[in-house]
C-alpha positions in Angstrom: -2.2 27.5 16.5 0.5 28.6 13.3 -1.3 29.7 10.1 0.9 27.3 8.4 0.2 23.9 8.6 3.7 22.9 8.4 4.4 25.1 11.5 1.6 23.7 13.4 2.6 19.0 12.0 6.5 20.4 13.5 5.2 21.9 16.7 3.0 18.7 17.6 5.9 16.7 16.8 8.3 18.7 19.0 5.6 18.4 21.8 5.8 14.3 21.5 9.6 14.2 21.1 9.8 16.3 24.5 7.0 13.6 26.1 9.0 10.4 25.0 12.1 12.5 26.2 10.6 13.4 29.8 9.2 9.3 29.7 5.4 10.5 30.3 4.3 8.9 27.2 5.7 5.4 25.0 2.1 6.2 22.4 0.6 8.9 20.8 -1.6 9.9 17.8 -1.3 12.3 15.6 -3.9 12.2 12.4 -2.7 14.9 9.9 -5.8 15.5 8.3 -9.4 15.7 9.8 -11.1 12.7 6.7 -14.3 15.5 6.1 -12.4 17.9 6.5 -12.1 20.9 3.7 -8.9 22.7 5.0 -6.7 23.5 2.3 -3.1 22.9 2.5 -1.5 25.6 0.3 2.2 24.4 0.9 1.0 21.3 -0.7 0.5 23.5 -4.8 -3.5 21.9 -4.3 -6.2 24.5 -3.9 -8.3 22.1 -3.0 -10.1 20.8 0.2 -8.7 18.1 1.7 -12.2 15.7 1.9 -13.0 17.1 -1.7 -10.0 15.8 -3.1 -10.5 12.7 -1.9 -13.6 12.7 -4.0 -11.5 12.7 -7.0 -14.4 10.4 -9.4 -11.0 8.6 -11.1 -10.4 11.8 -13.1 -6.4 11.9 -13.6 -6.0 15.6 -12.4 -8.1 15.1 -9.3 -6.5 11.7 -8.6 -2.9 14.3 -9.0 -4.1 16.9 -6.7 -4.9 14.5 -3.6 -1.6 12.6 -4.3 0.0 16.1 -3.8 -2.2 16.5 -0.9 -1.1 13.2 0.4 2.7 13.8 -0.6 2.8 16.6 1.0 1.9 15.0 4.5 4.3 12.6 3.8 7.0 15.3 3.5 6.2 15.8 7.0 7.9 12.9 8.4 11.1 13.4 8.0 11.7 16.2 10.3 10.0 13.9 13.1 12.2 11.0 12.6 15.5 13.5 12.2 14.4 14.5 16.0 14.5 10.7 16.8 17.4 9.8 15.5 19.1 13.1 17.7 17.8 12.0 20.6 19.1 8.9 22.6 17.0 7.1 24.5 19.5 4.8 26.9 22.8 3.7 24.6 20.1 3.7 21.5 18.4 6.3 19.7 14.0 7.6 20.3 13.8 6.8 16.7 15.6 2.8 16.9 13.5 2.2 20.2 10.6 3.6 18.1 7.5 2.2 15.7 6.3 4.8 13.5 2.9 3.5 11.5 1.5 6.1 9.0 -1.2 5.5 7.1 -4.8 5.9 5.8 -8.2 4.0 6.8 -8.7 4.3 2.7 -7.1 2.7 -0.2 -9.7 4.5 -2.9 -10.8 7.5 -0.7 -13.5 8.0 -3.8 -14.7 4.9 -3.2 -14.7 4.7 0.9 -12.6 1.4 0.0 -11.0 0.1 3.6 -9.2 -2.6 1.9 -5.9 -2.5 0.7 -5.0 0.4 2.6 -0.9 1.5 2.5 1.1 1.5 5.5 4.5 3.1 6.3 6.2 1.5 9.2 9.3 3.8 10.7 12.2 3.4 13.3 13.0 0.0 15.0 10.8 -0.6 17.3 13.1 -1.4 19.9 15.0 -3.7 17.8 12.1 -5.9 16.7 11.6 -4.5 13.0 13.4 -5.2 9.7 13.6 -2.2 7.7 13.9 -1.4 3.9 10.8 -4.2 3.5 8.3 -4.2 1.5 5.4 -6.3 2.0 2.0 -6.7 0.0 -0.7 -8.2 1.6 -2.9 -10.8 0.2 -6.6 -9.5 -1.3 -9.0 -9.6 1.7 -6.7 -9.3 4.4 -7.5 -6.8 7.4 -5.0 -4.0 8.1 -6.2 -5.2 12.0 -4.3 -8.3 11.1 -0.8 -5.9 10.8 -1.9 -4.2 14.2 -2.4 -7.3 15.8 1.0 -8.6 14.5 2.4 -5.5 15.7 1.3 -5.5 19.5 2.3 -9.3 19.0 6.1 -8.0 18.2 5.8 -5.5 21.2 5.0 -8.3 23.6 1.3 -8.6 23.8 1.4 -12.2 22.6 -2.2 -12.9 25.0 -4.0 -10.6 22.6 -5.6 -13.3 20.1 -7.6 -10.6 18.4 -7.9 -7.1 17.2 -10.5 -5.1 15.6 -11.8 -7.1 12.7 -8.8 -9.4 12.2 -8.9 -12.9 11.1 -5.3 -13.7 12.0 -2.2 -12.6 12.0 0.1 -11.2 9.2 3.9 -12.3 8.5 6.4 -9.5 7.9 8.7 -12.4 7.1 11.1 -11.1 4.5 9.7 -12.0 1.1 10.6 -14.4 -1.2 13.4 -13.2 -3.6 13.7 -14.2 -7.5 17.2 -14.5 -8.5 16.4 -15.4 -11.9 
């Protein structure tokens, strides 16, 4: 495994470009930081553990340092969906036939708070997402209710539940105030 972090988040992603190349695999997982985990990421300007971070107590320059942590990781992405967008899958690109979801089981880490938890969503999906979106859920509402809209949009429509979901959640474009 690279020293470098950054080495290592760009080989895993080569490996899963070359499997949805070759067609041996249409999912994967890739979790970018272990949650207890105290590895440092130096390319990220934190000298700070990863799980300690997290434990930030609401001070402003803890909350800094895992934002860094976290904008670092986010960094990341870009060099997997540029691989996408290269490759063609049929007369359409891996990354337009692709659903990308990034995020964290955490909205306050410090607090072990699973609610309210941010979600990216990348590539098309096939055709079946709008991009350039954003969407806030209502207070209360289970990120399970977004993964059970999502295998609902990939064609599992005789899934009625997921997880801890109490229903499902509308990506319908929100309303606009022109006022």
């Amino acid at each position: 495994m690279p020293a470098s972090y950054e080495e290592h988040a760009k080989l895993m992603f080569d490996l899963q470009l070359l499997a949805f190349e070759a067609d041996l695999t249409r999912v994967f997982s890739f979790k970018f930081g272990r949650d207890a985990s105290g590895r440092v990421f130096p390319e990220s300007g934190v000298d700070s553990g990863f799980h300690g971070a997290s434990h930030h107590g609401g001070r402003p320059e803890r909350v800094t340092e895992f934002a860094d942590i976290n904008r670092y990781h986010v960094s990341l992405l870009p060099y997997f969906m540029e691989k996408l967008a290269a490759s063609m899958d049929g007369e359409t690109s891996l990354l337009d036939n692709t659903l990308i979801v990034y995020g964290s089981p955490m909205a306050d880490s410090n607090l072990h708070n699973h609610r309210r938890c941010p979600l990216i969503m990348l590539g098309g999906a096939g055709g079946t997402m709008d991009g350039g979106v954003h969407h806030k859920a209502e207070d209360g509402t289970p990120m399970a209710n977004v993964m059970l809209s999502l295998l609902h949009n990939l064609g599992l429509d005789d899934m009625t539940e997921f997880g801890d979901s109490n229903g499902t959640f509308s990506r319908a474009a929100p309303p606009t105030d022109n006022a």
